[in-house]
Each structure stands twice: as C-alpha cells, then as structure tokens.
N, C-alpha and C positions, 0 to 999 in steps of 0.2 A: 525642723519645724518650718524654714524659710522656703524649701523647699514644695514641702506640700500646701505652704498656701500659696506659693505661686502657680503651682499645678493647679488647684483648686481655682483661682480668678480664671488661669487659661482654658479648663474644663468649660464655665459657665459664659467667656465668652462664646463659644463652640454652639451653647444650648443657646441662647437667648438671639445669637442672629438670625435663624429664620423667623425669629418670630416679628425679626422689626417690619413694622408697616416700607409698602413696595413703594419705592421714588414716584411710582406712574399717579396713585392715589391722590384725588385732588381737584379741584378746579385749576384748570389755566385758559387765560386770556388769549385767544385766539386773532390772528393780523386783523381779520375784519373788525374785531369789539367786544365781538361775542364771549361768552366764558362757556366753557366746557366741562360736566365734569365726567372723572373717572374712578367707576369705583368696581369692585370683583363681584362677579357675574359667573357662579359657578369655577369654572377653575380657569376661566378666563380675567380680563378687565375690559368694560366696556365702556363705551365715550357716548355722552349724550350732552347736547346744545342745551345748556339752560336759560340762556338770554338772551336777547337781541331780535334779529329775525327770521331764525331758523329754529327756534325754539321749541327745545319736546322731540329734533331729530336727533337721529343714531348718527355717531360720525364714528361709530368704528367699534372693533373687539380688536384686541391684541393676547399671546401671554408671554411669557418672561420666556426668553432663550438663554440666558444668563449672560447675556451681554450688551442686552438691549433689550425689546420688545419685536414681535414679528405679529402679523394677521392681515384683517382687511382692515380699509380706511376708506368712508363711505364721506360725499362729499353733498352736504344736506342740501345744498343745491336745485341739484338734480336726481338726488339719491342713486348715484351710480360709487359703486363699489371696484377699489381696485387693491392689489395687494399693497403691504404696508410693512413699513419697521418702523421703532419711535428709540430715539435715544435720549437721555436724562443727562445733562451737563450745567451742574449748580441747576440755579431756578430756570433752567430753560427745559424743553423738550420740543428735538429736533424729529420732524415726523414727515414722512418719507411715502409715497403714494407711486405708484408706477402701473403703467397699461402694458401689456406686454413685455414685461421688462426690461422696455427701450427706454419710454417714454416716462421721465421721472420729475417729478414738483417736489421740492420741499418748504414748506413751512415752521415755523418755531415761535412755538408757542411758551408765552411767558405765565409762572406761577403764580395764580391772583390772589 
C-alpha cells in the first residue's frame, strides 16, 4: 500500500507541472522605472511597457526553449528589434538583445 501511494503522489507530480504558470509571466521593473508586463500571446509570451514613458510599446515575444526564453527584444525606444534570450533567476530576469550576434546588451529586470 506504501508503495502505491508513493507512486501515485509521483504520478501527479508528472501531471501537474506543466500546468504550473511560466517564471516569465508578470510584471517586472525594468533599469529605466518602467514596469513591463508579460503575458502568453498565442504559443508565444510577449512583453508590453505598461508605465512610465514608453508606455503601450511592445518590448518583445519570446518562447520557452527549456532552458530559458529565446525570440526578439524590441527596444521601445526606437522600436528596433533584435534577437533575444531571457533567463529567470529567483526574482530577476536576465534579458539579452544582440545585433548581429556580436554586438550584445544585457539588462535585468527585477519582479514588481
């Protein structure tokens, strides 16, 4: 009997992880002030400026590669687009912009 309900708890861990919501999901605070948020956009997650004064632009789509996030990362700026990863570590996410994949900026954005 000890047995099968250990099995059983391990079965439902199995089921119930993908169900847990994605680390990326959220608002985070951005170096300038701003807060961003991100939410799933088709089978993507996509990034839009809620506050400050860039507000209402797109800063990006990413989707899960299983180790991170990978996509574009649009900079509201000038709304120029370049490619992107974004990694999740505790409340930060480290998010990664690059031009030719020389030329690389990172930012980290903290969970608001």
């Amino acid at each position: 009997m000890k047995r099968l309900i250990l099995a059983a708890v391990a079965a439902l861990s199995f089921v119930t992880a993908p169900l847990a919501a994605e680390p990326i999901l959220g608002k985070w605070r951005a170096p300038g002030g701003g807060i961003v948020e991100v939410t799933s956009c088709g089978g993507a997650f996509c990034a839009e400026v809620i506050s400050g004064e860039h507000a209402g632009k797109s800063a990006g789509q990413m989707s899960s590669n299983g180790e991170g996030y990978a996509g574009t990362v649009t900079d509201p700026r000038d709304d120029r687009t370049y490619q992107g990863t974004a990694v999740i570590e505790g409340n930060q996410l480290k998010l990664t912009g690059c031009a030719l994949r020389i030329f690389c900026k990172t930012q980290v954005w903290t969970r608001a």
